[in-house]
C-alpha positions as CSV (number, residue, x, y, z in Angstrom):
1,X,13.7,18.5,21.0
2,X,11.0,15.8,20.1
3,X,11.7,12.2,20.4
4,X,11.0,9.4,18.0
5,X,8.9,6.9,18.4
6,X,9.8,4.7,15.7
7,X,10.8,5.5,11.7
8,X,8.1,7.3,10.0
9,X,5.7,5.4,8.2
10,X,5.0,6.3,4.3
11,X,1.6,8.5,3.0
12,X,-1.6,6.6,3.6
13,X,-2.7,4.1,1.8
14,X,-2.6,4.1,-2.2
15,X,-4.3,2.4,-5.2
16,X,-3.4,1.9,-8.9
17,X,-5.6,1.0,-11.7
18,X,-5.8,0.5,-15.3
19,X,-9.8,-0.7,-15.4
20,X,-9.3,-3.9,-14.9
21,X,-6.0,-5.1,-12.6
22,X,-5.5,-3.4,-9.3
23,X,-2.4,-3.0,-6.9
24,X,-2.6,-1.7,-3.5
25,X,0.4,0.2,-1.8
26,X,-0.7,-0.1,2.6
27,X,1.1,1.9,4.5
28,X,5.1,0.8,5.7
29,X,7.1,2.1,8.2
30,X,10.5,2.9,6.4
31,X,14.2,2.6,8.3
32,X,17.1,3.7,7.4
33,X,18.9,0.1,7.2
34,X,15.5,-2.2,6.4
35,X,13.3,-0.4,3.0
36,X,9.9,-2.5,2.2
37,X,7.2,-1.5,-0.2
38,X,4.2,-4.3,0.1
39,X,2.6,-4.5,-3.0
40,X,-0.9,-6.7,-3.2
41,X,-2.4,-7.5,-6.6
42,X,-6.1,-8.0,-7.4
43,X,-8.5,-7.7,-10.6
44,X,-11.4,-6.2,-10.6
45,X,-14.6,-8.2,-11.6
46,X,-17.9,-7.1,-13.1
47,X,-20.2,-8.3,-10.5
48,X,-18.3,-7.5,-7.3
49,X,-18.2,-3.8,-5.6
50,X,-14.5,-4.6,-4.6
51,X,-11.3,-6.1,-6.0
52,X,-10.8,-9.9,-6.1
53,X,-7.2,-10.3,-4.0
C-alpha cells in the first residue's frame, strides 16, 4: 500500500478565452476540509504576444 504524500493537486494548468478577456485556472492542491480554485483575470491586447494580468 502506497503512501501519500500530500492531497492530489488538480489537472495541469488551464486557460479560458472569449478573444478578448482571459482567466487562468494554475494548478491547486485540493483537501478534503480546505477547497480553493485560484482564478487570475487578464485581457488580451493587440500588440502584446501574451495576456495583460
Amino acid at each position: 500500500m502506497a503512501i501519500s504524500k500530500g492531497s492530489p493537486l488538480t489537472p495541469k494548468e488551464g486557460w479560458l478565452s472569449d478573444g478578448r478577456k482571459v482567466l487562468r485556472f494554475p494548478p491547486t492542491r485540493w483537501e478534503r476540509t480546505y477547497q480553493r480554485l485560484e482564478i487570475t483575470s487578464g485581457e488580451l491586447l493587440p500588440d502584446q504576444l501574451v495576456p495583460l494580468f
